[in-house]
VOMARKE-71219 format. One line per 10 residues: for each residue x negated, y, z of C-alpha. Coordinates in nm, 4 decimals, padded with zeros to 6 digits. Each point is the difference from the previous one (the first is absolute). Layout:
BEGIN
X,Y,Z  ...;
//
This chain:
BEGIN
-01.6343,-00.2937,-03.7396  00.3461,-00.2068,-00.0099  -00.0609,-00.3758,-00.0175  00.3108,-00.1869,-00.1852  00.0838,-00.3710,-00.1178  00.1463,-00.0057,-00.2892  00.2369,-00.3231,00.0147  00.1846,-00.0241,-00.3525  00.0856,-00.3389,-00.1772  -00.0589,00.2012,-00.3629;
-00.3770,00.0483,-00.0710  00.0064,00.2538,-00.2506  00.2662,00.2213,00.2525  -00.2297,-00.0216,00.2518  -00.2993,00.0773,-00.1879  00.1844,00.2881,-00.0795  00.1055,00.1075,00.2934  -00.4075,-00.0655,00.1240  -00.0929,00.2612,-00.2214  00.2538,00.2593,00.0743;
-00.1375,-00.0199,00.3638  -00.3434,-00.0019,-00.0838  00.1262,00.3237,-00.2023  00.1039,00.1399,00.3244  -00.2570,-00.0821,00.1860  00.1040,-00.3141,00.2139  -00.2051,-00.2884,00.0824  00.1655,-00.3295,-00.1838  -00.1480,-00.3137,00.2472  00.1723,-00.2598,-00.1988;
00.2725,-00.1481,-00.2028  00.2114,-00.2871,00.0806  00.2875,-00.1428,-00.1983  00.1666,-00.2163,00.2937  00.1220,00.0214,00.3309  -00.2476,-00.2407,00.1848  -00.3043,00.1612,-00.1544  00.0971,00.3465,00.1031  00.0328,-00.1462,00.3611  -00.3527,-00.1086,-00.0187;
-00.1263,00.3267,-00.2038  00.2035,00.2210,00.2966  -00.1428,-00.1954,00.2631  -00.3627,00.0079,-00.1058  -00.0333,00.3660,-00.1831  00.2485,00.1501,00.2505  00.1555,00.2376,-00.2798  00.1373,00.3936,00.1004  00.2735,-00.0162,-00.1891  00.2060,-00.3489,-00.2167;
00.1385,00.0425,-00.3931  00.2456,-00.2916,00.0316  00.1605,-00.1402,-00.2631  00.3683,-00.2016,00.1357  -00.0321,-00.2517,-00.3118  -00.3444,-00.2519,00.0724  -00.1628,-00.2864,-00.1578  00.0448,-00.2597,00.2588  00.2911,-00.0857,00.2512  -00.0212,00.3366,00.1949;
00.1634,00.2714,-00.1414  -00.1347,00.3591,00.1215  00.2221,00.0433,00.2742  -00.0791,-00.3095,00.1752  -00.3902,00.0668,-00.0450  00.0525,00.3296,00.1415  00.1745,-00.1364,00.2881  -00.2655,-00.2452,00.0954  -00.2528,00.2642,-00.0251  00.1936,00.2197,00.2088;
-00.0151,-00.3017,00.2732  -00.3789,00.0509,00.0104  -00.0706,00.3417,-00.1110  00.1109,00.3685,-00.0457  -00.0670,00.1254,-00.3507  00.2272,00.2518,-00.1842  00.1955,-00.1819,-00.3408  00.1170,00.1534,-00.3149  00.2160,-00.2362,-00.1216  -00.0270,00.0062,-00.4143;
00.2734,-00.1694,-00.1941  00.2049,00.0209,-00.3043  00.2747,-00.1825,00.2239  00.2596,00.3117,00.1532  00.3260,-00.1695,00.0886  00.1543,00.0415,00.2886  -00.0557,-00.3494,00.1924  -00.3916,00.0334,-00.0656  -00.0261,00.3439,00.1322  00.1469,-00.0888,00.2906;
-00.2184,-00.3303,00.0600  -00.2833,00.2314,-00.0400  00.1292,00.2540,00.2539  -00.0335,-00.2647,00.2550  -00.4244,-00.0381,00.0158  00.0062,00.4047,-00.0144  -00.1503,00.0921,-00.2646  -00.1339,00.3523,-00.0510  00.1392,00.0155,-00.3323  00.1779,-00.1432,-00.3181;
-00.1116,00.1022,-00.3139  00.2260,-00.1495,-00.3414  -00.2147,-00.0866,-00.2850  -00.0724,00.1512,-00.2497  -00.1281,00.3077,00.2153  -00.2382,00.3113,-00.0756  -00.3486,-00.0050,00.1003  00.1206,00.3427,00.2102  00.2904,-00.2300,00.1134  -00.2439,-00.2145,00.2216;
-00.3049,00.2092,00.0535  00.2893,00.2112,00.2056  00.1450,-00.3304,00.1586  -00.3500,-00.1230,00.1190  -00.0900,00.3505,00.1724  00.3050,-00.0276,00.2082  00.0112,-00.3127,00.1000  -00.3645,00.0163,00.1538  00.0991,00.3525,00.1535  00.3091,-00.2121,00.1768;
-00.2145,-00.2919,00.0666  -00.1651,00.2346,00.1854  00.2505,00.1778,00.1789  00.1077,-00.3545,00.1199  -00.3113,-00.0777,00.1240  -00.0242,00.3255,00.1916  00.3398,-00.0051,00.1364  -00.0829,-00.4272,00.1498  -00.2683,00.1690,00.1456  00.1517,00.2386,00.1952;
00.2746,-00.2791,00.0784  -00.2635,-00.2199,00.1313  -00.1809,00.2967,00.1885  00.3815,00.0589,00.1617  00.0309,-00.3460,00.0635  -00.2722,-00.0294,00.2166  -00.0087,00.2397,00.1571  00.3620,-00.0395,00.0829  -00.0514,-00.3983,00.0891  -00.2938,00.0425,00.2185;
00.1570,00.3363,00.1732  -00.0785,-00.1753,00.3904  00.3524,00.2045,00.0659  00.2889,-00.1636,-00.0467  00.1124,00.2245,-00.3603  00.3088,-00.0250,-00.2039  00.0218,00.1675,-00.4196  00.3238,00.1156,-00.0170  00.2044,00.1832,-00.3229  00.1562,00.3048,-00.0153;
00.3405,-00.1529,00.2022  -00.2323,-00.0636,00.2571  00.0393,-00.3693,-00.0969  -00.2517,-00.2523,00.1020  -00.2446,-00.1098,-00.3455  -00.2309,-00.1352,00.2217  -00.1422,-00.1147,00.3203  -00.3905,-00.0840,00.0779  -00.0834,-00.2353,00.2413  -00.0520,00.1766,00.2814;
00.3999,00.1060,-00.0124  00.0956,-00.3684,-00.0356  -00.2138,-00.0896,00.3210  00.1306,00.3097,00.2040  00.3794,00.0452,-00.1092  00.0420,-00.3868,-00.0523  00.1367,00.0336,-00.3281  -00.0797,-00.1795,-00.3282  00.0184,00.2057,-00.3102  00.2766,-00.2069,-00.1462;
00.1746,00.1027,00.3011  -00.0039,00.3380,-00.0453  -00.1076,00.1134,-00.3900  00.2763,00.2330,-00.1274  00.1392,00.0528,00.3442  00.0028,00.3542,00.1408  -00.2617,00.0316,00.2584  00.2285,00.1640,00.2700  00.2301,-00.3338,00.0137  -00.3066,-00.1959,00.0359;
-00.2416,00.1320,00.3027  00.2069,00.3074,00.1299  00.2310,-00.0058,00.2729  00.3485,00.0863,00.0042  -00.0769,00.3078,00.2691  -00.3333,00.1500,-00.2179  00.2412,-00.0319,-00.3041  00.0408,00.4218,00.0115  -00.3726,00.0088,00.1101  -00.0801,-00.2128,-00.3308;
00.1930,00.1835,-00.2680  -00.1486,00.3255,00.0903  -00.3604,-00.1431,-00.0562  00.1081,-00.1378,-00.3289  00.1282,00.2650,-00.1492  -00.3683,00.1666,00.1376  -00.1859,-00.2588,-00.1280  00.1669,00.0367,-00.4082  -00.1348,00.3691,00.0034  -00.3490,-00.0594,00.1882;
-00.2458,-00.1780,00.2767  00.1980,-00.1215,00.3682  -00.2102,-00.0229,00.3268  00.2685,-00.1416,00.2578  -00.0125,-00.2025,00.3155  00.3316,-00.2204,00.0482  00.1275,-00.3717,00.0672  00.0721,-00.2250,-00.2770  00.1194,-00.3476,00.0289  -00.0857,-00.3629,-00.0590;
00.1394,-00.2618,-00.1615  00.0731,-00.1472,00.3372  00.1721,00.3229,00.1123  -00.2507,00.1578,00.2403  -00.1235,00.3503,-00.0330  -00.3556,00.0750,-00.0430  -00.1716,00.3549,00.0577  -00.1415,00.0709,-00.3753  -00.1886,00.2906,-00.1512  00.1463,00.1048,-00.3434;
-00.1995,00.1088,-00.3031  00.1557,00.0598,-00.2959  -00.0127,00.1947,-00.3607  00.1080,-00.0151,-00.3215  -00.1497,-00.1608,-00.2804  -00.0530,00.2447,-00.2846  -00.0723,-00.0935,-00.3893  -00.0257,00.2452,-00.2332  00.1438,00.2782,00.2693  00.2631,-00.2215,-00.0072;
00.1649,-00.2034,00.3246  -00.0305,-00.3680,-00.0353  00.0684,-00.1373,00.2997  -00.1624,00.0555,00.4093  -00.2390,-00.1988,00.1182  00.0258,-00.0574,00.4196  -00.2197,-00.1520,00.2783  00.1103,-00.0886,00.3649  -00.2632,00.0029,00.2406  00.0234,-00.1744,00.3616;
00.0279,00.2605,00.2610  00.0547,-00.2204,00.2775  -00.2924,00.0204,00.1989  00.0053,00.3831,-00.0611  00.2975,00.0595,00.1505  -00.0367,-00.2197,00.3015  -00.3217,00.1955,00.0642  00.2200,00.2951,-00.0444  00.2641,-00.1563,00.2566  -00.2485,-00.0310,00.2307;
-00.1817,00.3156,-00.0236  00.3573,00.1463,00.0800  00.0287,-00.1743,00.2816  -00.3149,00.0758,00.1419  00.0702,00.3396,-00.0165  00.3663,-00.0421,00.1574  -00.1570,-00.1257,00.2514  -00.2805,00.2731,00.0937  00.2310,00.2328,-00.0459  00.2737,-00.1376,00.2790;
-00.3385,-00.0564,00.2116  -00.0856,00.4031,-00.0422  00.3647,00.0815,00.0834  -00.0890,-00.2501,00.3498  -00.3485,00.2662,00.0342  00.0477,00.2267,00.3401  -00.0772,00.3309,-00.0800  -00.0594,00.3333,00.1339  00.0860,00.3321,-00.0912  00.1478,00.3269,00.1902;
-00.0683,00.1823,00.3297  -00.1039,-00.1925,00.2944  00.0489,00.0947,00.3450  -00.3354,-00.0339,00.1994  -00.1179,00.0713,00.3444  -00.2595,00.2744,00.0039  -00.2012,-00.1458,00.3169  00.1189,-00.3318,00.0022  00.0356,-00.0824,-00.3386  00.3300,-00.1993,00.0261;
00.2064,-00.0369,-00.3163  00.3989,00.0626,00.0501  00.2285,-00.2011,-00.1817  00.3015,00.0317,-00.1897  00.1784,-00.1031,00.3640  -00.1683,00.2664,00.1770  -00.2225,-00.2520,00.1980  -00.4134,00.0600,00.0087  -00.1958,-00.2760,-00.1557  -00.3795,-00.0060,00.0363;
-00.0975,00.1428,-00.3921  -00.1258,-00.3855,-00.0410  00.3127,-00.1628,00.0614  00.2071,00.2260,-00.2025  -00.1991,-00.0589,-00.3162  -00.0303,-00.3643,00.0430  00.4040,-00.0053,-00.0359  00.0196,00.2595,-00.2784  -00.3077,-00.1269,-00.2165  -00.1660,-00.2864,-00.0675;
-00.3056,00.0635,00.1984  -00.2172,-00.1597,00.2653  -00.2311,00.1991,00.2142  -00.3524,-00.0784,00.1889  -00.1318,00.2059,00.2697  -00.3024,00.2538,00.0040  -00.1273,00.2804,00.2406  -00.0970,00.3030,-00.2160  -00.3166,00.2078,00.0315  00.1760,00.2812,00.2105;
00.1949,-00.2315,00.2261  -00.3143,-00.2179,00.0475  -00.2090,00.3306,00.0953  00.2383,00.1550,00.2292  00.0916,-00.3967,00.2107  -00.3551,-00.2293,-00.0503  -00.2726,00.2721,-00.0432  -00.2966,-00.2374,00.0360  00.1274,-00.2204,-00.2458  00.0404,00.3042,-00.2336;
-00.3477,00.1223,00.0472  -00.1707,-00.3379,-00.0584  00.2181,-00.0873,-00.3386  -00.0672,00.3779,-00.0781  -00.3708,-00.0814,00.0312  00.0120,-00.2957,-00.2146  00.1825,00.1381,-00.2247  00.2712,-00.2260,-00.0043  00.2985,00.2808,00.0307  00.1530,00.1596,-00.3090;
00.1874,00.2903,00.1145;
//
């Protein structure tokens, strides 16, 4: 049930209007006849929705008590007044009131009037909530994140942008966002990710710069805001690449460098010349190399030296039988 405060310097006009609420099924919490009162009435009953009369009992008049309730507190007013020239409409534009209904007035007349003002009331509150949400999320973003309109001009900056870019937001509110952090050679490079980023989400690795004129390695994210499948704006966050492309530097280098080592890597390949009985290697000179010498200089190998089972049989016999009876020889 609607809760209203009734605050009307006529008693009988307010009565009146009590009972045509009542009628409709709204909860009256009180009446007051001047401004101070309905302060402390709106203060302590905390009211949905205000009937506010402009002419009060008192030295307030019902624009001023609106405004000091305003200070404190968010409820809805109907202002309620047989007083419709032009200078008092426009004084009682300025608390923003949710409407202005000229006395006399049908019963249908405000029952309509009080309906909409608590659906807008609403729709305010709903809409500051989603600001706030945005806000916060937007403020504590640990990116450095900029709002910008549909020019692409900077509306705001969170703090993470001021601490990064070195800009303040007076600095740079209004401006276009390619004079402020893009460099004069990524100017091509930036126009084509704008005109991307109108239309949908931007992934994009690049340099941006500083206040102080260096360029910084930063990781783009970007997309546009959309209300009511409607473009407001894009919202952007820079993220600090730096350390990820010095890894990146060095990885490359690593690999330059094992890949000039394999190029250094002696290999092998083709037909060899070899001695059938002596087992000499020629070379590409024509001269015989024992087969150990010749690989040493066209591989990187080292060699030890052995006696197989067949060459230890046929030259040290007893040695062969004895490791043959311990069973030390793998043939």
């Amino acid at each position: 049930m609607t809760k209203i405060l009734i605050v009307e310097d006529e008693r009988i006009i307010a009565e009146d209007i009590k009972r045509t609420l009542i009628n409709y099924g709204y909860e009256v919490l009180a009446i007051t006849s001047s401004g101070k009162e309905a302060i402390e009435k709106a203060k302590e009953l905390y009211p949905d929705l205000i009937l506010m009369d402009i002419i009060l009992k008192g030295d307030m008049s019902g624009i001023e008590t609106v405004n000091k309730i305003n200070q404190d507190i968010d409820i809805p007013v109907i202002f309620l007044t047989a007083i419709a020239d032009e200078s008092t409409i426009q004084s009682a534009k300025k608390v923003l009131p949710q409407a202005y209904i000229v006395k006399p007035f049908e019963n249908e007349e405000l029952h309509a009037a009080i309906e909409i003002a608590i659906v807008k009331h609403e729709a305010k509150i709903k809409l500051e909530e989603s600001k706030a949400k945005f806000e916060s999320i937007f403020m504590g973003n640990p990116e450095p994140s900029v709002y910008l309109d549909n020019d692409l001009h900077i509306i705001s900056i969170n703090p993470q942008f001021r601490r990064y870019f070195g800009y303040n937001l007076d600095e740079v509110k209004g401006k276009h966002i390619d004079d402020i952090i893009v460099h004069k050679e990524k100017l091509e490079e930036a126009r084509e990710l704008n005109l991307k980023m109108t239309k949908d989400q931007v992934y994009h690795d690049t340099l941006r710069k500083r206040k102080n004129g260096t360029l910084v390695p930063v990781s783009i994210s970007a997309a546009p805001i959309i209300i009511n499948n409607k473009i407001c704006g894009s919202f952007v966050i820079y993220k600090d690449i730096t350390k990820r492309k010095k890894a990146e530097t060095e990885r490359e280098k690593v690999i330059t460098e094992l890949k000039q080592a394999l190029k250094k890597v002696k290999t092998l390949s083709g037909l060899i010349p070899i001695c059938s009985h002596c087992k000499k290697v020629r070379d590409d000179s024509g001269y015989w190399q024992k087969v150990e010498e010749y690989l040493s200089q066209h591989s990187d190998v080292d060699f030890s030296h052995g006696i197989c089972p067949d060459c230890l049989k046929k030259y040290y016999p007893d040695q062969y039988k004895k490791m043959k009876k311990k069973g030390t020889l793998h043939e």
